[in-house]
N, CA, C and O of each residue as an XYZ file, in Angstrom:
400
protein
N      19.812     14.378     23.900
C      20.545     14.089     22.703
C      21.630     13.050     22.972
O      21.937     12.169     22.170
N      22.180     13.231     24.166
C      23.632     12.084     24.700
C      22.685     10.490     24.556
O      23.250      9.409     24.392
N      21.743     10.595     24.622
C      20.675      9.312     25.524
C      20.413      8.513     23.715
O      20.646      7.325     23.492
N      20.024      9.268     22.907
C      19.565      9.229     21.696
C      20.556      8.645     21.027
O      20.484      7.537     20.495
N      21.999      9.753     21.040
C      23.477      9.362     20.475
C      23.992      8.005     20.986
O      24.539      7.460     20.027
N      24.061      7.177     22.139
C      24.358      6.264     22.849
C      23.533      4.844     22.114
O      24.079      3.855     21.626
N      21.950      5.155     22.239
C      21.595      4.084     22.009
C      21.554      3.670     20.371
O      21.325      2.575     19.857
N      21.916      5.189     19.652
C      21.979      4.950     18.443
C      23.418      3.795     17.557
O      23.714      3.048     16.625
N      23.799      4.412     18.682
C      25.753      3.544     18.642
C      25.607      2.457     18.761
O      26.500      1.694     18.395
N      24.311      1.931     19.371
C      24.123      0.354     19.919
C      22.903     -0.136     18.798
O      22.949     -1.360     18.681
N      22.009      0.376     18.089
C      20.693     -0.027     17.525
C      20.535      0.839     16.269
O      19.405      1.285     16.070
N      21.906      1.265     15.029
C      21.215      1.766     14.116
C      20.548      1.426     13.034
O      20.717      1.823     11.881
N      19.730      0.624     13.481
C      18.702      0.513     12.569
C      17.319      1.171     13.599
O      16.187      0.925     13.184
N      17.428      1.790     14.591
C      15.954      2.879     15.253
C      16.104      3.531     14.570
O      17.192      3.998     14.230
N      14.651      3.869     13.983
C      14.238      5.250     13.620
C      13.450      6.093     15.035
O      13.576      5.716     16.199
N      12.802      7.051     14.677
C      12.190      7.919     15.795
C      11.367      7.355     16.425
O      11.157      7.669     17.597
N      10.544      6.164     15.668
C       9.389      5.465     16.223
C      10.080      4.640     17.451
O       9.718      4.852     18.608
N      10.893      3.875     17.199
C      11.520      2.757     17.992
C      12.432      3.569     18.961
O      12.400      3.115     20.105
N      13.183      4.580     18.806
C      13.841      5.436     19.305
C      13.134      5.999     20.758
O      13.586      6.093     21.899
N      11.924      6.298     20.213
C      11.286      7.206     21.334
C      10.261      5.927     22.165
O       9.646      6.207     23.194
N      10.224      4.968     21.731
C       9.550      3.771     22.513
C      10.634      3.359     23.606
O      10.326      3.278     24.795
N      12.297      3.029     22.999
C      13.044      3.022     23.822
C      13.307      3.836     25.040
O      13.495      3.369     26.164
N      13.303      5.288     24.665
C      13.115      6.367     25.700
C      12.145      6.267     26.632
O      12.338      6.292     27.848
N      10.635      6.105     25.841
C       9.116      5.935     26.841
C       9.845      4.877     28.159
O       9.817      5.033     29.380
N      10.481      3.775     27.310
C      10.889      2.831     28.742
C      12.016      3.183     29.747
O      11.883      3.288     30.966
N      12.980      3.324     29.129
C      13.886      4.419     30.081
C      13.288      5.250     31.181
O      13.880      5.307     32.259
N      11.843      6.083     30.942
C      11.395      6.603     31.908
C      11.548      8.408     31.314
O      11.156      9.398     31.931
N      12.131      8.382     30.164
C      12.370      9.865     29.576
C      10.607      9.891     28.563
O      10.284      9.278     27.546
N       9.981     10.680     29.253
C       8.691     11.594     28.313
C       9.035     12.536     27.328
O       9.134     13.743     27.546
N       9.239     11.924     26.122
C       9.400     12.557     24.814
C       8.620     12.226     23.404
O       8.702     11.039     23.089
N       7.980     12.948     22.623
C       6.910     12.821     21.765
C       8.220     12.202     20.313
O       9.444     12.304     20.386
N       7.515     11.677     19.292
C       8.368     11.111     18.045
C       8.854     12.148     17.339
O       9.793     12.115     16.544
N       7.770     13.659     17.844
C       8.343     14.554     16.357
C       9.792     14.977     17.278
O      10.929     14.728     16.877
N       9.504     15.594     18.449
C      10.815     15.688     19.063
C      11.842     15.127     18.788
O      12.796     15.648     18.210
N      11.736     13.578     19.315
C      12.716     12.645     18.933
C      13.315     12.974     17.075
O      14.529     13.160     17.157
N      12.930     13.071     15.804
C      12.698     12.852     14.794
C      13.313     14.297     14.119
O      13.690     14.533     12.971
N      13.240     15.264     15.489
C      13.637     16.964     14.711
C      15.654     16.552     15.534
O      16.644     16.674     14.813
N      15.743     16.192     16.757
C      16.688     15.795     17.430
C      17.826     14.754     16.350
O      18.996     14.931     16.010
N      16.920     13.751     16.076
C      17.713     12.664     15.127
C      18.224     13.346     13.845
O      19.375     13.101     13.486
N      17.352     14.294     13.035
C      17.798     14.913     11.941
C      18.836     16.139     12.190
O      19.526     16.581     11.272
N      18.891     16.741     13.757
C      19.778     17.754     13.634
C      21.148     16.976     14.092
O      22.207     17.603     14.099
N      21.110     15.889     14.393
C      22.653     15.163     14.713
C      22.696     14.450     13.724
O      23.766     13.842     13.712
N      21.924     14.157     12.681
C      22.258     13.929     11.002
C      22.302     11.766     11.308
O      23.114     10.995     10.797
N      21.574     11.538     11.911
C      21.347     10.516     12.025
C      20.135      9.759     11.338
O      18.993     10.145     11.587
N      20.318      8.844     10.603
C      19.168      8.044      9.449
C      19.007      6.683     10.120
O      20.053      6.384     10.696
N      18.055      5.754     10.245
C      18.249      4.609     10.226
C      18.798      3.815      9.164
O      18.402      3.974      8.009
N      19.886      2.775      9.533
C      20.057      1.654      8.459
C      18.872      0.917      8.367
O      18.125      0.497      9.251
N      18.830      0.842      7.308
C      17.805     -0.322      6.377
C      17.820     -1.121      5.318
O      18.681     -0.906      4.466
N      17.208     -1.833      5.198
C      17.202     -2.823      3.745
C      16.020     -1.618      2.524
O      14.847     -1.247      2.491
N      17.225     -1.441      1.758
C      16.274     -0.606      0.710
C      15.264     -1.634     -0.053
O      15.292     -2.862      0.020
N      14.259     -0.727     -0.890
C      13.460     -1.548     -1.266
C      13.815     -2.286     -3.027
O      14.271     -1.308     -3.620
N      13.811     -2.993     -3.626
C      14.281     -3.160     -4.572
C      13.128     -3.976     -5.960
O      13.247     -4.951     -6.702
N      12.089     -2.944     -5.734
C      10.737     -3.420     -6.937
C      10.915     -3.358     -8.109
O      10.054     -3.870     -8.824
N      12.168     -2.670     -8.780
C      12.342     -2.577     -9.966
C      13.360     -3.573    -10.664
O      13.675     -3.627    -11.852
N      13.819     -4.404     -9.518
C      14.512     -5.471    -10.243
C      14.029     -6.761    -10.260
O      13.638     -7.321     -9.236
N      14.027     -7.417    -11.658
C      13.095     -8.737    -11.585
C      13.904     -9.981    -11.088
O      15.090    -10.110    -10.785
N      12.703    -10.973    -11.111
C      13.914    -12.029    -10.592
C      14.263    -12.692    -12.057
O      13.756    -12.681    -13.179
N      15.226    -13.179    -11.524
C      16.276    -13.733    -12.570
C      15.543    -15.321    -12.967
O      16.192    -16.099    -13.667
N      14.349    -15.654    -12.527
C      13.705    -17.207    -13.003
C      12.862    -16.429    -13.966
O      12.951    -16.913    -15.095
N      11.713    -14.909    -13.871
C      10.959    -15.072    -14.625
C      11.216    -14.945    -15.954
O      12.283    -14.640    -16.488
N      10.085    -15.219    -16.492
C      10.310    -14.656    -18.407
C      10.082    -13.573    -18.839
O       9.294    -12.684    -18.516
N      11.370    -13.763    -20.171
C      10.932    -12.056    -20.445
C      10.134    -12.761    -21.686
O      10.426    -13.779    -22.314
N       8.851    -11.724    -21.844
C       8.463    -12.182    -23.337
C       8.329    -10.905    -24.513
O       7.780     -9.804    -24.469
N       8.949    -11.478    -25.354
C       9.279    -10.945    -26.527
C       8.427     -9.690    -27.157
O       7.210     -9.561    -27.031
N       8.959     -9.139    -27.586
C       8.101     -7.609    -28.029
C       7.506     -8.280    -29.801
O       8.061     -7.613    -30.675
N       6.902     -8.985    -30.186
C       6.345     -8.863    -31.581
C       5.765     -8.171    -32.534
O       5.298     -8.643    -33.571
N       5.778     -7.087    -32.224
C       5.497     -5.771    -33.233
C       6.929     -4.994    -33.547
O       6.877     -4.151    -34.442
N       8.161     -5.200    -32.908
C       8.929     -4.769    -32.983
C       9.747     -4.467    -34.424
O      10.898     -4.738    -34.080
N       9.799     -4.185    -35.412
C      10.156     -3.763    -36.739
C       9.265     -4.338    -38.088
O       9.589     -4.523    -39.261
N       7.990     -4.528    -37.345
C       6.793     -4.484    -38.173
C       6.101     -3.035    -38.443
O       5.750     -2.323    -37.502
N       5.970     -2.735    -39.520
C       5.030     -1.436    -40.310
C       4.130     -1.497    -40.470
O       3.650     -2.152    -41.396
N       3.522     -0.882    -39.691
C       1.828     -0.746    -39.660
C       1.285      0.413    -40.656
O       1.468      1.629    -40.699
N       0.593     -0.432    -41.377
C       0.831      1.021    -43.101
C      -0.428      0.672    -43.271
O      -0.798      1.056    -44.381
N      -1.782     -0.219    -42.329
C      -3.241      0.044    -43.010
C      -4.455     -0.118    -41.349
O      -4.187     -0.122    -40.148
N      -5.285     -0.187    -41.834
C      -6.116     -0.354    -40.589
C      -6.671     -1.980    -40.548
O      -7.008     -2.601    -41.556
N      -6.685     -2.454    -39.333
C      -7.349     -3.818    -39.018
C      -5.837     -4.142    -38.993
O      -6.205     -5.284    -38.718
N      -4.725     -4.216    -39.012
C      -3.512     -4.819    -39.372
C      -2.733     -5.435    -38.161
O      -1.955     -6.388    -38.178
N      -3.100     -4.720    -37.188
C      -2.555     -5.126    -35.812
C      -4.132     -5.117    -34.703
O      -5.047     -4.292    -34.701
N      -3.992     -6.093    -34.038
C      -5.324     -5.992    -32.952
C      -4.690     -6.446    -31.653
O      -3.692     -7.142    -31.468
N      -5.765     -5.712    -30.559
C      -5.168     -5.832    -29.240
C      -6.449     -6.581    -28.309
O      -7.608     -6.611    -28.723
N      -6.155     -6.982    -27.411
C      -7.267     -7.139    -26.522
C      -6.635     -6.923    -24.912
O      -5.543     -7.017    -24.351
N      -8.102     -6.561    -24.549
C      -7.909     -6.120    -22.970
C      -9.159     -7.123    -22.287
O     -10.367     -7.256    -22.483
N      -7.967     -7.836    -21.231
C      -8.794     -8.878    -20.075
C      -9.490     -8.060    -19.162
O     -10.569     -8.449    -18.714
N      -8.799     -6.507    -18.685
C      -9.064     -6.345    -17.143
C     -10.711     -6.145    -17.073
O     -11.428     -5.841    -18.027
N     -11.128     -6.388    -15.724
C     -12.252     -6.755    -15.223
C     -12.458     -5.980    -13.923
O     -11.453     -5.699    -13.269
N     -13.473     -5.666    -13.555
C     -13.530     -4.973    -11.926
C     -14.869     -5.650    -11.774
O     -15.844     -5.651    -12.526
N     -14.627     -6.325    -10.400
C     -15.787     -6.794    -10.110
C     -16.699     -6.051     -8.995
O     -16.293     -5.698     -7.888
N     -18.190     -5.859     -9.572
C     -19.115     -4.863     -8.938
C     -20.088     -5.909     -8.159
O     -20.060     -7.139     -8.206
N     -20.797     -5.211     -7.564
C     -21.821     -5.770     -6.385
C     -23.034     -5.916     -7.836
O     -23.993     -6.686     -7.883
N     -22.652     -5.036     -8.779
C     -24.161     -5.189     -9.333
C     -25.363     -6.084     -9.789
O     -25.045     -6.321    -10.954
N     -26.309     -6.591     -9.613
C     -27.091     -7.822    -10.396
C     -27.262     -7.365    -11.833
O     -27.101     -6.171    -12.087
N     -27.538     -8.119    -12.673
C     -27.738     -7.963    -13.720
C     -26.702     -8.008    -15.031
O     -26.727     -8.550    -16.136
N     -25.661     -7.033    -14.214
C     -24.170     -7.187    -15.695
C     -23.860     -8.594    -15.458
O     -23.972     -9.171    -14.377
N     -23.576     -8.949    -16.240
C     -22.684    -10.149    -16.799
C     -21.801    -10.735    -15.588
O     -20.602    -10.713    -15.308
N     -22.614    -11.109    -15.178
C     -21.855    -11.849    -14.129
C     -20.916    -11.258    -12.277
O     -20.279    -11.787    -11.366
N     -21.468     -9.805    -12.696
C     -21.039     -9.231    -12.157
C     -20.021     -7.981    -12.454
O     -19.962     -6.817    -12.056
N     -19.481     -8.549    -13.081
C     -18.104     -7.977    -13.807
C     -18.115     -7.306    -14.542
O     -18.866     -7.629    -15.462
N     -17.467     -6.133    -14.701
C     -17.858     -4.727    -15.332
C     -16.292     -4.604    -16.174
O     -15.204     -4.785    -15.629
N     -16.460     -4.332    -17.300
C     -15.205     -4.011    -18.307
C     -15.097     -2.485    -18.029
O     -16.039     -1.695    -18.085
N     -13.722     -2.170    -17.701
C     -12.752     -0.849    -17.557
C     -13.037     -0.158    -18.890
O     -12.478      0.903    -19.167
């Protein structure tokens, strides 16, 4: 745990993976879950760059909602279409390409 605590002071961004590779070289034989039950009972996390998928970038476009305070009060009044495509090994469909 002293060996773990030390190099953590010097490298926190190791997690258990990198942690226990460091150790393998040191010459200390210790498995990741070990390392990983050790790191969580001295309450140690790696720093990291979180991930951030839900924020867009600030060049793309937003495009506009157009149904937005339109009343749809009959049928045929609004229409949609769908592109997606999955492409199959099959001969014969259309080109290959099979509609979802």
């Amino acid at each position: 745990m002293r060996r773990i605590d030390e190099q953590f002071l010097e490298t926190p961004f190791y997690g258990s993976r990198q942690m226990q590779r460091h150790l393998r070289h040191q010459g200390i034989a210790i498995g990741r879950g070990r390392v990983r039950r050790l790191m969580r009972k001295m309450g140690l996390m790696a720093i990291y760059q979180k991930l951030r998928t839900s924020q867009p970038h600030p060049e793309h476009k937003i495009y506009p909602y157009l149904l937005r305070g339109l009343a749809i009060k009959r049928p045929d009044q609004v229409w949609c279409a769908d592109i997606t495509l999955s492409w199959s090994g099959f001969v014969g469909q259309i080109g290959g390409a099979v509609k979802l």
